[in-house]
C-alpha positions, 0 to 999 in steps of 0.5 A: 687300931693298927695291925700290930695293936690288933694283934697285940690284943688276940695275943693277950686274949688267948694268953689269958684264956690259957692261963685261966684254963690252964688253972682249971678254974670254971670262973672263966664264965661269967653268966649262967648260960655257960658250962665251962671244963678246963679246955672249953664251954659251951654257952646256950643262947635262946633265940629271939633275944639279944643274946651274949654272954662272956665266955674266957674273957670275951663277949660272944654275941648270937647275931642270927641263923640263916640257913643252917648257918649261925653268926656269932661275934666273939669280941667284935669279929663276925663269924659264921659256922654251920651246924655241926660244923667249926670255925676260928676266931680271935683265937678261938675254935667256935662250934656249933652243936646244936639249933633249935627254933627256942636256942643255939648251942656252941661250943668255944674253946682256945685254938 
C-alpha cells in the first residue's frame, strides 16, 4: 500500500467517524463491550481473551499489558498508551482508563 492509498484511507476513516458522530447515532458500536456518546466510546476488554471489538468503524484489538503499558491495534497499527495515559492513531486519540487483572478500559475517540 503506498503512502498516498494509506493516507487516503485514514482520511476516510476519520471522515466517516465524524460524520457518524456528528449525527449523534450510538450505532457507531457495533458489540456490546462499547458504550459510546456523541464524541467518543469507551470499550471494556476482558483480559485473558482474544479481545477486539469495532469501534467507529474500526477494529480495535487488546494485544497485551506490560508494565503499566497497554498495546492496542486500531485497524492495523500497534500502539501503546500507559495507564492513565494517552496516544494517537489512525486518527484517533486512545486513552487508557483503567487496568485490572480481569479487563482494560480505553477510552477512543476522533482526533
Amino acid at each position: 500500500m503506498t503512502t498516498l492509498t494509506r493516507r487516503i484511507a485514514r482520511h476516510s476513516i476519520v471522515v466517516t467517524a465524524a460524520i457518524v458522530l456528528g449525527l449523534g447515532t450510538l450505532t457507531a458500536c457495533s458489540t456490546d463491550n462499547v458504550d459510546c456518546t456523541t464524541n467518543a466510546c469507551t470499550v471494556t476488554f476482558d483480559r485473558g481473551v482474544n479481545a477486539e471489538s469495532s469501534v467507529l468503524g474500526v477494529e480495535v484489538k487488546l494485544v497485551g499489558v506490560d508494565n503499566g503499558v497497554v498495546k492496542l491495534d486500531v485497524a492495523g497499527t500497534t500502539v501503546s498508551v500507559p495507564v492513565d495515559g494517552t496516544a494517537q492513531a489512525e486518527g484517533f486519540d486512545i486513552t487508557v482508563q483503567k487496568v485490572t487483572d480481569e479487563e482494560v478500559v480505553v477510552r477512543i475517540q476522533t482526533s
